[in-house]
SESEGU-885783 format. One record per residue (C-alpha): residue number from 1; chain; x, y, z. Coordinates in nm, 3 decimals, padded with zeros to 5 digits. Example, Ala and Ser with C-alpha at 12.3 -4.5 7.8 and 13.67 -1.06 7.14 Angstrom:
! residues 2
<node><i>1</i><ch>A</ch><px>01.230</px><py>-00.450</py><pz>00.780</pz></node>
<node><i>2</i><ch>A</ch><px>01.367</px><py>-00.106</py><pz>00.714</pz></node>
This chain:
! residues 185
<node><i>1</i><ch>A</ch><px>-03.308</px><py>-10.022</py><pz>-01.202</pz></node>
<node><i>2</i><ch>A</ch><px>-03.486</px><py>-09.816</py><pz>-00.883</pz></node>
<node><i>3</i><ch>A</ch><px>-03.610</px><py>-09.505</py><pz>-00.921</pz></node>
<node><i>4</i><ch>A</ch><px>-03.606</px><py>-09.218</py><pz>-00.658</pz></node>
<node><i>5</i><ch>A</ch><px>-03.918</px><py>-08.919</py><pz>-00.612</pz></node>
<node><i>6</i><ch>A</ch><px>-03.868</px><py>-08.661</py><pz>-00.395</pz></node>
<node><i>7</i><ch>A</ch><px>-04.178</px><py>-08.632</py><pz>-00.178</pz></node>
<node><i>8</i><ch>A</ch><px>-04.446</px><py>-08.400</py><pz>-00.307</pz></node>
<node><i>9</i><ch>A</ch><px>-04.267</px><py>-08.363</py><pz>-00.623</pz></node>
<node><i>10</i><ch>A</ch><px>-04.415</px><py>-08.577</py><pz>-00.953</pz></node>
<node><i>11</i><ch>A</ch><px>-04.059</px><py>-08.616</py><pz>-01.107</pz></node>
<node><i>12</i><ch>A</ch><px>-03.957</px><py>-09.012</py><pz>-01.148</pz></node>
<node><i>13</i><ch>A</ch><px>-03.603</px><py>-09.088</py><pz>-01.234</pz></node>
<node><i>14</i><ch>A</ch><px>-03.351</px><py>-09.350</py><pz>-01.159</pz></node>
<node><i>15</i><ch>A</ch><px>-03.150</px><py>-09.388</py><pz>-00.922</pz></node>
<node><i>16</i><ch>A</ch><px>-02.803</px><py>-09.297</py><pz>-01.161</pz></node>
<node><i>17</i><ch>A</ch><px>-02.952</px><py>-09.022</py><pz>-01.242</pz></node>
<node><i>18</i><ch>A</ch><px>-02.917</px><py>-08.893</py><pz>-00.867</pz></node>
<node><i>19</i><ch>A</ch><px>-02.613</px><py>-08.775</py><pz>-00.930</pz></node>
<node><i>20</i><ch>A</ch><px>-02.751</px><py>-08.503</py><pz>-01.176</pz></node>
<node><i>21</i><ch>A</ch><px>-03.041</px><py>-08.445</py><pz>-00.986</pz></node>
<node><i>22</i><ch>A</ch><px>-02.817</px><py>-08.310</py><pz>-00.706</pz></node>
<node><i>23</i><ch>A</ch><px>-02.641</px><py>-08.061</py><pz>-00.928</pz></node>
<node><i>24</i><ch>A</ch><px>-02.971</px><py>-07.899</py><pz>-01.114</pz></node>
<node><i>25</i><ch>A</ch><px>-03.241</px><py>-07.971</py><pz>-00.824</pz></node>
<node><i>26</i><ch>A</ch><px>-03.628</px><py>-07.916</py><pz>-00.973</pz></node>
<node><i>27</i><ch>A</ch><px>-03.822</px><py>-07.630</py><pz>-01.012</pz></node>
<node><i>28</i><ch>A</ch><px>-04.070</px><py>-07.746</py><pz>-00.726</pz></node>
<node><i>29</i><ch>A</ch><px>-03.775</px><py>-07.828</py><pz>-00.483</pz></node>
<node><i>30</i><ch>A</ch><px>-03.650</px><py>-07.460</py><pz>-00.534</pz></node>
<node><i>31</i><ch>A</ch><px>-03.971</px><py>-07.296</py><pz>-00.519</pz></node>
<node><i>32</i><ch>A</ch><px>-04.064</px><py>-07.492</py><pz>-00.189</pz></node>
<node><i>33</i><ch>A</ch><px>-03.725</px><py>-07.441</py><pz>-00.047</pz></node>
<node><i>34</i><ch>A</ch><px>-03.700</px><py>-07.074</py><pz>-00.153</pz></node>
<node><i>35</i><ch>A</ch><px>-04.042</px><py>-07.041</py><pz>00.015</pz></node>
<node><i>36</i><ch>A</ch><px>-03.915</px><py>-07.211</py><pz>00.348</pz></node>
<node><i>37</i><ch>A</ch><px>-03.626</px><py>-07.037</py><pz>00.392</pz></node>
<node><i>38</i><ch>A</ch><px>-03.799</px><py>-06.701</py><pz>00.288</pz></node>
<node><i>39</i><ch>A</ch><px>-04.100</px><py>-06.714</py><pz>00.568</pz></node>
<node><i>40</i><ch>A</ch><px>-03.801</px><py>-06.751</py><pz>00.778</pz></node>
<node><i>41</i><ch>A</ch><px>-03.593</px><py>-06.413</py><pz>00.746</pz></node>
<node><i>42</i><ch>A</ch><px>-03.691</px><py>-06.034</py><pz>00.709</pz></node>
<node><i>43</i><ch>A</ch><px>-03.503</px><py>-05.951</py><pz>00.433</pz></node>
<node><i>44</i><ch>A</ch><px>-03.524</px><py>-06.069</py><pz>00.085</pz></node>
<node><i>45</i><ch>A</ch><px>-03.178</px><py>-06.086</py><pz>-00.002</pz></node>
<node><i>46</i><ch>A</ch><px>-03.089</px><py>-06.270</py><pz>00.321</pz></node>
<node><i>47</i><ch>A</ch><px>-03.330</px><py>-06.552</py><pz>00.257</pz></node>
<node><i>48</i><ch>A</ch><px>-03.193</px><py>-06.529</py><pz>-00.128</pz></node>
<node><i>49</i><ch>A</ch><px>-02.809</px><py>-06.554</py><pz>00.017</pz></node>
<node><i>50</i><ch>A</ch><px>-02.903</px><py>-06.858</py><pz>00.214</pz></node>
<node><i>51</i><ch>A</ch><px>-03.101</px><py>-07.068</py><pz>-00.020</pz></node>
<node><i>52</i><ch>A</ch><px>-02.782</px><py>-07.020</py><pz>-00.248</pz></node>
<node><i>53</i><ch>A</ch><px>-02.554</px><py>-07.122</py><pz>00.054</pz></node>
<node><i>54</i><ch>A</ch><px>-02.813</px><py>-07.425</py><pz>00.068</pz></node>
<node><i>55</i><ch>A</ch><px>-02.726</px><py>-07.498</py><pz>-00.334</pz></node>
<node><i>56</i><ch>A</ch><px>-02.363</px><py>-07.462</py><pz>-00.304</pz></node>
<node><i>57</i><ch>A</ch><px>-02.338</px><py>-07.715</py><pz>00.025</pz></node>
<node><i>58</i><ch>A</ch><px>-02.578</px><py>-07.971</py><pz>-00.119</pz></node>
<node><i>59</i><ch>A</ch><px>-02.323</px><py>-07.929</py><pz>-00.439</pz></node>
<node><i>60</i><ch>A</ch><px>-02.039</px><py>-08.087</py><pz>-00.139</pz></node>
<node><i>61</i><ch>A</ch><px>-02.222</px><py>-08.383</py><pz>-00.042</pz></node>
<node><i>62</i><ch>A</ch><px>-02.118</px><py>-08.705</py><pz>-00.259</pz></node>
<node><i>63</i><ch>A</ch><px>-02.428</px><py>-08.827</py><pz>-00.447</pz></node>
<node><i>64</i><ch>A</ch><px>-02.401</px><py>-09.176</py><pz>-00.372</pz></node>
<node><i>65</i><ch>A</ch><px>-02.505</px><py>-09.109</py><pz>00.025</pz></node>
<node><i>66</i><ch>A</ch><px>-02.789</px><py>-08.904</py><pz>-00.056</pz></node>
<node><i>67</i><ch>A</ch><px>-03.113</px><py>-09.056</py><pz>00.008</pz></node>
<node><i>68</i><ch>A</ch><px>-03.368</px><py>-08.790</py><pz>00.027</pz></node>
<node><i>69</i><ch>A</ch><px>-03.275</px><py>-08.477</py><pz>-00.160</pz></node>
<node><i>70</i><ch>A</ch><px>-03.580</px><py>-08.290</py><pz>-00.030</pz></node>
<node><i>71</i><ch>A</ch><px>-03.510</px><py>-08.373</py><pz>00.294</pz></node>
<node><i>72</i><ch>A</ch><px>-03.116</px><py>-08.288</py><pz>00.251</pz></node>
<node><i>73</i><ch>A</ch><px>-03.224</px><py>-07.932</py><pz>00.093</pz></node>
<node><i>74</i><ch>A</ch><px>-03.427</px><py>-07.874</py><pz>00.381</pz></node>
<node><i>75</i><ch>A</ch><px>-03.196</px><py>-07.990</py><pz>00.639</pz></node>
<node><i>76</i><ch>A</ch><px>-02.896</px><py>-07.782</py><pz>00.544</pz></node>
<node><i>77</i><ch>A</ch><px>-03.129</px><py>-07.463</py><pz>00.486</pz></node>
<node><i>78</i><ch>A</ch><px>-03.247</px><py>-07.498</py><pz>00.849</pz></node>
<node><i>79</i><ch>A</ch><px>-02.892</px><py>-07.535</py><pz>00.999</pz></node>
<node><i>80</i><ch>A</ch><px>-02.778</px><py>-07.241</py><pz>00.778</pz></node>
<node><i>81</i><ch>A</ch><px>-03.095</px><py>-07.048</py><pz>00.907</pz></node>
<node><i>82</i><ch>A</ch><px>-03.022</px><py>-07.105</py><pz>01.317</pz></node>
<node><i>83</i><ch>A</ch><px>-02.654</px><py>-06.974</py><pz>01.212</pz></node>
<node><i>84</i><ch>A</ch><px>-02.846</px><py>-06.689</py><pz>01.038</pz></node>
<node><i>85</i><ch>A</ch><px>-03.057</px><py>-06.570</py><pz>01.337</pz></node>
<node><i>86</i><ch>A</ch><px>-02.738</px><py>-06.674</py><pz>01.559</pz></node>
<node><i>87</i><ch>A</ch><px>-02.528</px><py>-06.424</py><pz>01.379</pz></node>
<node><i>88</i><ch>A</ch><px>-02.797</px><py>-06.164</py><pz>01.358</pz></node>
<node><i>89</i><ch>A</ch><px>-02.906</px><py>-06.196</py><pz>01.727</pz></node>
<node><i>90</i><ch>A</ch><px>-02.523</px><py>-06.096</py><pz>01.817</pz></node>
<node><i>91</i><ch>A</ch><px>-02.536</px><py>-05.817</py><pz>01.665</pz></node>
<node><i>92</i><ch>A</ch><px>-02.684</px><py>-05.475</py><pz>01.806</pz></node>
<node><i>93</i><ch>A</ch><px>-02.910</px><py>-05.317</py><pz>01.547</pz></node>
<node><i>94</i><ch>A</ch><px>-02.737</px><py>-04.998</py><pz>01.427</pz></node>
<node><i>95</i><ch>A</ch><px>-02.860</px><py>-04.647</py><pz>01.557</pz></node>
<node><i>96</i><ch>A</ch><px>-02.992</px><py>-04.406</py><pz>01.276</pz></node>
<node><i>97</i><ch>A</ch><px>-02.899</px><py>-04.050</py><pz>01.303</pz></node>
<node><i>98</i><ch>A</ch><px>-02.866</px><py>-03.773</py><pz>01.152</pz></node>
<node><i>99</i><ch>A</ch><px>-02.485</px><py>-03.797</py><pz>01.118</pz></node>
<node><i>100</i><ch>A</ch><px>-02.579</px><py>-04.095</py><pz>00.910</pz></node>
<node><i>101</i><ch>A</ch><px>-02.755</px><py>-03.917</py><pz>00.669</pz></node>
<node><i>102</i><ch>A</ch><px>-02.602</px><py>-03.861</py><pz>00.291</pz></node>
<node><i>103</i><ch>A</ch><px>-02.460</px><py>-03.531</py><pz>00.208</pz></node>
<node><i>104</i><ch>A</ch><px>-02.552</px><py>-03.553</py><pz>-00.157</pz></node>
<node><i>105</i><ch>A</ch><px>-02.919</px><py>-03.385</py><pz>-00.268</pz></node>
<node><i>106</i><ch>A</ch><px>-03.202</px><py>-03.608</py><pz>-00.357</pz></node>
<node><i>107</i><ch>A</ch><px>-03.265</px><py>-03.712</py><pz>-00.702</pz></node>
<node><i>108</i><ch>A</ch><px>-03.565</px><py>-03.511</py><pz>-00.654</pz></node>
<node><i>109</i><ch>A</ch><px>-03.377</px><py>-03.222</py><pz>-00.580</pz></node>
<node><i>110</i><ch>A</ch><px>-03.097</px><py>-03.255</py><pz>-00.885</pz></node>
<node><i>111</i><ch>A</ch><px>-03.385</px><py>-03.263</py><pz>-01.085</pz></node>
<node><i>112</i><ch>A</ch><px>-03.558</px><py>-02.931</py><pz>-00.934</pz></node>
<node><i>113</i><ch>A</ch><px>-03.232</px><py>-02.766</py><pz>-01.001</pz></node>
<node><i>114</i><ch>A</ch><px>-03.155</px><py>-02.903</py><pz>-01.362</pz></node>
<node><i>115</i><ch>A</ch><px>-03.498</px><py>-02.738</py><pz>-01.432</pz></node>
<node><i>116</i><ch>A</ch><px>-03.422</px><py>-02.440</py><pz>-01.248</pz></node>
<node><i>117</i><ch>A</ch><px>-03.084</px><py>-02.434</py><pz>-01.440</pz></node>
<node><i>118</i><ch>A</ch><px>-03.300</px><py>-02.465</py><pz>-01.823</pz></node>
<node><i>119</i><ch>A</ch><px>-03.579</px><py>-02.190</py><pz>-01.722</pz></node>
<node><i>120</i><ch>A</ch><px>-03.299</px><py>-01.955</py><pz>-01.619</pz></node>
<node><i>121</i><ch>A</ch><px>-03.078</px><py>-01.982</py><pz>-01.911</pz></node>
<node><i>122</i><ch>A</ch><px>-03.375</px><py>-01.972</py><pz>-02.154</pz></node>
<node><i>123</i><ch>A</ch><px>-03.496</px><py>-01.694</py><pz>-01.960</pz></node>
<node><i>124</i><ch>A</ch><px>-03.139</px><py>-01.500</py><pz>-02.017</pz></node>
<node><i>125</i><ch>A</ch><px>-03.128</px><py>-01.595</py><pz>-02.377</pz></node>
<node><i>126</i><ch>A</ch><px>-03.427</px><py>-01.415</py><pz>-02.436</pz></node>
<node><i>127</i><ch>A</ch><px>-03.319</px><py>-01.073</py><pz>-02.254</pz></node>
<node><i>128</i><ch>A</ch><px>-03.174</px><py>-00.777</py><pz>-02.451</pz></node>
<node><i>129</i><ch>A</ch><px>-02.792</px><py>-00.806</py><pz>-02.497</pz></node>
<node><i>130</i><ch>A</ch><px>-02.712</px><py>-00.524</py><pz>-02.290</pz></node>
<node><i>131</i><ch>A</ch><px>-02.948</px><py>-00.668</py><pz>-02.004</pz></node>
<node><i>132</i><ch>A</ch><px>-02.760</px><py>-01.002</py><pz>-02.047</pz></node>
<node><i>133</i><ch>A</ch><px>-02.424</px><py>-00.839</py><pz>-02.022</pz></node>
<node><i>134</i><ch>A</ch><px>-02.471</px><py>-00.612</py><pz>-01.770</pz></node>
<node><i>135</i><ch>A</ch><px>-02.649</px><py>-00.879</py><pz>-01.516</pz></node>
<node><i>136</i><ch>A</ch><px>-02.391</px><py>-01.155</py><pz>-01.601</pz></node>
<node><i>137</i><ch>A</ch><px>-02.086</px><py>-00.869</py><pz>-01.536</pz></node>
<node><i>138</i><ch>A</ch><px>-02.215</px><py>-00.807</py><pz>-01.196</pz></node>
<node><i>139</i><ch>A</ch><px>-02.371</px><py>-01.119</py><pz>-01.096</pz></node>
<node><i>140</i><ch>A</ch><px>-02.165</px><py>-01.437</py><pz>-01.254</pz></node>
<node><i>141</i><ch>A</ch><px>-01.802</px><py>-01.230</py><pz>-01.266</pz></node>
<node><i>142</i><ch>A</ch><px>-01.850</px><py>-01.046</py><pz>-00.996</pz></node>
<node><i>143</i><ch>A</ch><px>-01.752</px><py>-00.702</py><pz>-01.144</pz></node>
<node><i>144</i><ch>A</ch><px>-01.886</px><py>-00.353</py><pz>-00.961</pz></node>
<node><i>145</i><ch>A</ch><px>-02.106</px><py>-00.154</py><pz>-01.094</pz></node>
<node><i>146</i><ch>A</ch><px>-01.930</px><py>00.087</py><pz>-01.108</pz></node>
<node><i>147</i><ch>A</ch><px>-01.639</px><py>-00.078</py><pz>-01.316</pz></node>
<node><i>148</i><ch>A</ch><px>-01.907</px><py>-00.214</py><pz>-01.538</pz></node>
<node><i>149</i><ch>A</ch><px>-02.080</px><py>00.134</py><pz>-01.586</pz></node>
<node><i>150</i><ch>A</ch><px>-01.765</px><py>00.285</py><pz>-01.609</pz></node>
<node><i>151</i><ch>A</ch><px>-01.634</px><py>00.007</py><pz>-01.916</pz></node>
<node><i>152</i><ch>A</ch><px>-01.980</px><py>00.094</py><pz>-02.089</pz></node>
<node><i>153</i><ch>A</ch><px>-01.983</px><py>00.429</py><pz>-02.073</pz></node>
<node><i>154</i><ch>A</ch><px>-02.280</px><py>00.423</py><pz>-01.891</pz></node>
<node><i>155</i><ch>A</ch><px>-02.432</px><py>00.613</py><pz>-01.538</pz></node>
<node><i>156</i><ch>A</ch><px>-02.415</px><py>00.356</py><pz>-01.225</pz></node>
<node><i>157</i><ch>A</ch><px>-02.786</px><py>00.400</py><pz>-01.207</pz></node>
<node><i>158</i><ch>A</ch><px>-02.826</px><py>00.278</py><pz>-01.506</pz></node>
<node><i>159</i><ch>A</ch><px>-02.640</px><py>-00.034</py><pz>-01.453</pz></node>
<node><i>160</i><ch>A</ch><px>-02.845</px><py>-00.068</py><pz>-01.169</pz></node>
<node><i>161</i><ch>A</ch><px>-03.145</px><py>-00.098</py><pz>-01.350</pz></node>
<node><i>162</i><ch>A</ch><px>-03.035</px><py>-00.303</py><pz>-01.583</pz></node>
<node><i>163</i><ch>A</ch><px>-02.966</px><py>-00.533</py><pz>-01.337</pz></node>
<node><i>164</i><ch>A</ch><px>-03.311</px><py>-00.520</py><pz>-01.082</pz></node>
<node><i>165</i><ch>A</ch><px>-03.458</px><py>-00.568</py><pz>-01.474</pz></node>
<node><i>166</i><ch>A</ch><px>-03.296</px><py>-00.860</py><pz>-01.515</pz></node>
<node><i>167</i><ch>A</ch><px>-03.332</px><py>-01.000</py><pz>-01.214</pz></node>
<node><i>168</i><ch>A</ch><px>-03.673</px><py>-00.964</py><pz>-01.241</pz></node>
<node><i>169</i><ch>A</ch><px>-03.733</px><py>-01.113</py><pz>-01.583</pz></node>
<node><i>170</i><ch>A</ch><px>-03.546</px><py>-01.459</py><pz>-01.403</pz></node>
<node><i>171</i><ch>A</ch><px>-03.796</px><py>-01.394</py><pz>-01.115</pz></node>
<node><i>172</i><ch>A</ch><px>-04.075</px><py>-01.378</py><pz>-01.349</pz></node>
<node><i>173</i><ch>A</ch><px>-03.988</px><py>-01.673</py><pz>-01.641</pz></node>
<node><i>174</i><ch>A</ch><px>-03.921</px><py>-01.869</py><pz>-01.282</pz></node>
<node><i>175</i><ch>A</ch><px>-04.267</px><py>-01.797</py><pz>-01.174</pz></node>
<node><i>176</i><ch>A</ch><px>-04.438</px><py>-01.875</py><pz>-01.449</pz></node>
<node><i>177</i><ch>A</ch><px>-04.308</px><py>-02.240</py><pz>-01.439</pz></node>
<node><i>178</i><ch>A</ch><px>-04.394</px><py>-02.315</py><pz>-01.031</pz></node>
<node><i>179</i><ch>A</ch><px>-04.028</px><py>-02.179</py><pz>-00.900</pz></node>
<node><i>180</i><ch>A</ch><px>-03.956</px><py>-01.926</py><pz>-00.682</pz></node>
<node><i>181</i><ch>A</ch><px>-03.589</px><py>-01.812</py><pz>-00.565</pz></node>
<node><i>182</i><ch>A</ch><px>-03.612</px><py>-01.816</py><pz>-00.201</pz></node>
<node><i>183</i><ch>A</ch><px>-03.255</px><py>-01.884</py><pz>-00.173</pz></node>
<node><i>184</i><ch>A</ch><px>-03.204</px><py>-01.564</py><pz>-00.298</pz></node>
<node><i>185</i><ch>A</ch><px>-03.047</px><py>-01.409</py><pz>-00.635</pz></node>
């Protein structure tokens, strides 16, 4: 019985075997193809997409007419990488914008305000009741101050100062961790 060796590979095996050899190729005939097709293309998943195109097509071809499956591999990649940079040199590289650009915040930013979120609401845990109320009345709800001062039997200037005193406890616990409210409170 012959045997068959791809050139530059080490692996000996007969020539009935080429038949499986076609359908699970070796780890040096991938690595060296992967590496062909790969100094050929900019992007990683492009030279990825085309050494599987390579697989899948060598897959086609009836075992019995191959000869050389290194030279087969290497064949079929270059054809599929002229179609490649055909394809891509038809097509007019997209202009970036900045209508283009996501709406959604950065993870960064989610972040920043998650932490933002916890220093507040620890801050506003930790401020007297009345404070708490009185702030989250006018602020959250939405309620006057006078409505409020009037529902706690209390003097409008009074529920005013409850309220610069809270928000300057949130200014201050906000400080104290690196945040400022430049947005406004």
């Amino acid at each position: 019985m012959s045997s068959a060796k791809y050139p530059g590979s080490t692996a000996h095996f007969p020539v009935s075997d080429l038949a499986s050899s076609v359908a699970c190729p070796d780890a040096a005939l991938m690595r060296a193809l992967r590496s062909f097709i790969h100094g050929r293309v900019d992007q990683h998943a492009d030279g990825e997409d085309i050494a599987q195109e390579t697989l899948l097509r060598l897959l086609g071809y009836p075992a019995a007419r191959i000869d050389n499956l290194k030279a087969l591999c290497f064949a079929i990649a270059r054809n599929l990488l002229l179609d490649h940079h055909r394809t891509a040199s038809r097509r007019a590289p997209a202009e970036l914008n900045d209508d283009m650009v996501c709406p959604q915040p950065t993870a960064d930013h989610v972040l920043a305000f998650r932490r933002a979120v916890a220093i507040l609401a620890q801050a506003l845990d930790r401020m007297p009741p009345l404070r708490r109320e009185i702030f989250l009345r006018k602020r959250v709800d939405g309620v006057s101050t006078a409505d409020i001062a009037h529902s706690l039997d209390m003097s409008v200037a009074a529920v005013e100062k409850h309220v610069v005193r809270a928000l300057n406890d949130l200014r201050t616990a906000m400080a104290k961790r690196g945040f400022t409210m430049d947005g406004g409170a």
